[in-house]
C-alpha positions as CSV (number, residue, x, y, z in Angstrom):
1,X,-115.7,47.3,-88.1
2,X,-116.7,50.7,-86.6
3,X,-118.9,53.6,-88.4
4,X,-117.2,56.6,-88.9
5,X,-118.1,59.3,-86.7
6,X,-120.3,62.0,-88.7
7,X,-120.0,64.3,-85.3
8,X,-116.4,65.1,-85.3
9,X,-115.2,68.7,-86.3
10,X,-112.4,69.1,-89.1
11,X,-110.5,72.3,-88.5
12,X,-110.2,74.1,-91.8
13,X,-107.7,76.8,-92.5
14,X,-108.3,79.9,-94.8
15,X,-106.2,79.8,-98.2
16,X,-103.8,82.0,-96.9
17,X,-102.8,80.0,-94.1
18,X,-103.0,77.0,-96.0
19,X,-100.8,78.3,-98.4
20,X,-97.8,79.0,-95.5
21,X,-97.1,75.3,-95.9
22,X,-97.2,74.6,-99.9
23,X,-94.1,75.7,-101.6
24,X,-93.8,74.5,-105.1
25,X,-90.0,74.4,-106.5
26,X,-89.8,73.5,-109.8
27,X,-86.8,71.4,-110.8
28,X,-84.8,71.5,-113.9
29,X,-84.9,68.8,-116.5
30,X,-81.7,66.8,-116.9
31,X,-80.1,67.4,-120.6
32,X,-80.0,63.9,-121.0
33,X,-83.7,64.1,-120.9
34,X,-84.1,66.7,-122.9
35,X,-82.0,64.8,-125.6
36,X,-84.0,61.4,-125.2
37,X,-87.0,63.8,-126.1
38,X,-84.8,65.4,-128.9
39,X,-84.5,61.8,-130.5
40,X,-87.6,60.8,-129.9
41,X,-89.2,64.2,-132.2
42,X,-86.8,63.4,-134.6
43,X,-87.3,59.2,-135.2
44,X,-91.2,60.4,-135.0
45,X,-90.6,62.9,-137.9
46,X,-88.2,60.7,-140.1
47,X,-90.9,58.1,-139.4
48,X,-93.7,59.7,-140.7
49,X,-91.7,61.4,-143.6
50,X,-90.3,57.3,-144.6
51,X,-92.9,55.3,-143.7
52,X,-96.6,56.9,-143.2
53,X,-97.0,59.2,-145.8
54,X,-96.1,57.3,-148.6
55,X,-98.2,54.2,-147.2
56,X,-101.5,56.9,-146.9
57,X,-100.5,57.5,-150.5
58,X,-101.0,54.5,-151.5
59,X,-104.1,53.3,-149.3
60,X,-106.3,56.5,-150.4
61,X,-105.5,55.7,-154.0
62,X,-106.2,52.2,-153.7
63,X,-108.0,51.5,-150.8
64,X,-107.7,47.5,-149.8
């Protein structure tokens, strides 16, 4: 296996040219995602309302 050559020169660009070739184009996020994040909020919220809150109730009062 070879050594890499310390002795070779990188060409490097200012930001402004560097920038020419970047362009960042967002893209929208399907609604069908959206709603899968929509459900997901709202099973995480009737979870915690159901499930955790009255089970802390019941551990700080009477810790195991």
């Amino acid at each position: 296996m070879s050594e890499p050559r310390e002795d070779v020169p990188v060409p490097t660009a200012g930001p402004t040219e560097e920038g020419r070739w970047h362009s960042y184009v967002g893209h929208r996020i399907p609604w069908y995602v959206r709603l899968i994040w929509l459900l997901f909020w709202v099973f995480a919220i009737y979870y915690t309302i159901t499930y955790l809150f009255p089970a802390l109730r019941v551990e700080i009062v009477t810790p195991p």
